[in-house]
N, C-alpha and C positions, 0 to 999 in steps of 0.2 A: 504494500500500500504506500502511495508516494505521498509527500507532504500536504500536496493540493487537496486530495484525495481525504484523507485524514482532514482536512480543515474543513472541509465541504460535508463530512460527516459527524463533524462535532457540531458545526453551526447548525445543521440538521436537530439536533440533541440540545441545544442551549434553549433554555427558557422553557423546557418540558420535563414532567417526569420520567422520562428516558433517563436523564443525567441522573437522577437518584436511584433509579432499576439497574443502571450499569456499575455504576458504584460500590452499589450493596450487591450485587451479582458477584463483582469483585473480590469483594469481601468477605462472602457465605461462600463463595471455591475456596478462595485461598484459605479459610480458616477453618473447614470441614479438611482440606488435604491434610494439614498439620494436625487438627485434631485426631483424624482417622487414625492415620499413621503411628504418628507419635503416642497418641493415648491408647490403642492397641495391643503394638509390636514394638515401640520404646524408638521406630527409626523413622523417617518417610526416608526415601531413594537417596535425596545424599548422605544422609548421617549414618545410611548403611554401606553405602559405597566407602564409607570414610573407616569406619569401623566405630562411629561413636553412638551413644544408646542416652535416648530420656527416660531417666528413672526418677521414681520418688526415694522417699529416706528408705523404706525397706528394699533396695535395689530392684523394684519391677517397673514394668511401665506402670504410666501416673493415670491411666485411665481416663477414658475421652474427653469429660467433662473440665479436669484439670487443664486437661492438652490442648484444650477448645478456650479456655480462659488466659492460656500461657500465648496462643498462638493470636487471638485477640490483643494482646501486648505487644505481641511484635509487630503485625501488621497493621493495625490504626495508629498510634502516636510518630510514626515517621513519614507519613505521608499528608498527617491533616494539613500544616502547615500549605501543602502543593494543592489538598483539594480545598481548602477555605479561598484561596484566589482563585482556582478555578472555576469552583459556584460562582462567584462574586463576578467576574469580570475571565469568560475563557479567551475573549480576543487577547486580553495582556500578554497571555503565554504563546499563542498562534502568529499573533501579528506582530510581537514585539521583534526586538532584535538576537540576534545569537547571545548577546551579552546578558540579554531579561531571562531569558530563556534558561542559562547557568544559572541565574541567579537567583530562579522561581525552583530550581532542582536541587541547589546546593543545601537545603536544610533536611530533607529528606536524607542526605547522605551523615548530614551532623548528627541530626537524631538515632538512627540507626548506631553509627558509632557510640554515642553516648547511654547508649541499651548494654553498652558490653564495659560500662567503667567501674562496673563492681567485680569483674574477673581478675580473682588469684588463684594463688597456687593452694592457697586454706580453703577455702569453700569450693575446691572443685572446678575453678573458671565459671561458675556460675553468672549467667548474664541477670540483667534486672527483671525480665521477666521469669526466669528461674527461680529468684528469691523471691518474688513474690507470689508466686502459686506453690 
């Protein structure tokens, strides 16, 4: 899908509840994948690929509903930032410059990092939504 393409399909979506069905479409995949997975079988595909496992304190998987609350953490607080401009004004990110555009992204990448500033070597590397579920 080329830029045009994509801009001609968001404006399609701007000012409807589309934008909110996509969203939360978004949101119920990606946070049922990591539930499933994780709160199951303790892995989804890469944390198996990797050889690393989500356990609770008694070493099993944390069971769906944990995994669905942990996976909820990871995936909403480093993107609100990018979707609160996006509801509000999506030409700002489409029609802006390459510069706006870095710089409508760049917090999504801070957040994200800042999810993992409670990992030591004591608690396991455990990220912030770790310790909190």
């Amino acid at each position: 899908m080329n830029l045009s393409a994509m801009e001609s399909w968001w404006q399609g979506l701007t000012g409807s509840p589309k934008v909110l069905a996509c969203v939360m479409g978004w949101v119920c995949a990606a946070t049922f994948y990591y539930a499933f997975f994780e709160g199951r079988w303790g892995a989804a595909v890469g944390k198996a690929l990797c050889g690393l496992r989500v356990v609770g304190l008694d070493r099993n998987p944390p069971g769906v509903a944990r995994a669905w609350v942990r996976a909820l953490l990871y995936v909403i607080p480093p993107f609100l930032p990018f979707w609160l401009v996006l509801g509000t004004n999506p030409k700002l990110y489409f029609g802006g410059s390459p510069l706006t555009q870095v710089l409508l992204v760049l917090p999504t990448f801070a957040l994200t990092a800042l999810l993992f500033v409670t990992a030591r070597r004591h608690n396991g590397f455990s990220a912030v939504q770790d310790l909190l579920t």
